[in-house]
C-alpha positions in Angstrom: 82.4 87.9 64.9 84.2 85.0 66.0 87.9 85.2 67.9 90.2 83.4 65.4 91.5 80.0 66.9 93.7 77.4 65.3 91.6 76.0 63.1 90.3 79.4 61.2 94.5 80.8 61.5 96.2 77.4 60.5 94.3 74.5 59.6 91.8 75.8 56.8 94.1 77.6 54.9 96.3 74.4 54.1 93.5 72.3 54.0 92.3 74.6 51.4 95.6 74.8 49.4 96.1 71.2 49.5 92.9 70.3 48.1 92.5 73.4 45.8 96.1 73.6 44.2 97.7 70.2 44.9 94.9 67.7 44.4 94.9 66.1 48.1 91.3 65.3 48.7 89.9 65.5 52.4 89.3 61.8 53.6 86.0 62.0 56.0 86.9 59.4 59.2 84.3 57.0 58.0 87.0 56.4 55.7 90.2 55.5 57.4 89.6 51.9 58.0 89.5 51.0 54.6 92.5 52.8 53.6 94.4 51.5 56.2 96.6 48.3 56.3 96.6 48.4 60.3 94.8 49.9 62.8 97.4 51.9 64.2 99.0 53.0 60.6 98.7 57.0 60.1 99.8 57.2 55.9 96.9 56.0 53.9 97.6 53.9 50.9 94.8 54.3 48.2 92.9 50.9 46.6 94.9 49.6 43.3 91.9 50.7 41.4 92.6 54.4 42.5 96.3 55.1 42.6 98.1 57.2 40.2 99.6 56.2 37.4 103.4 56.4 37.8 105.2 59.1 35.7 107.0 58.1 32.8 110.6 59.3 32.5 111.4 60.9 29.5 115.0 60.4 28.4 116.8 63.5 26.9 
């Protein structure tokens, strides 16, 4: 048996509830460049073709 560590006591479990119950997807590094609009930009912004659609409000 492994000792726990950061990864196994912090990171999994909200990488796992992000991407199981909230619909975040893991993006793999290869990945970063295209999604960013500057090299040193941390918040990716996804292609036109693949963003949400925006809710609709619904008046009451």
């Amino acid at each position: 048996m492994t000792s726990p560590n950061e990864y196994t006591l912090v990171e999994k479990p909200i990488l796992d509830t992000l991407t199981g119950q909230y619909g975040y997807r893991y993006i793999h590094p290869d990945e970063h460049e295209d999604l960013r609009t500057r090299e040193n930009e941390v918040l990716f912004k996804p292609p036109p073709d693949r963003r949400p659609r925006p809710h609709q409000r619904r008046d009451a």
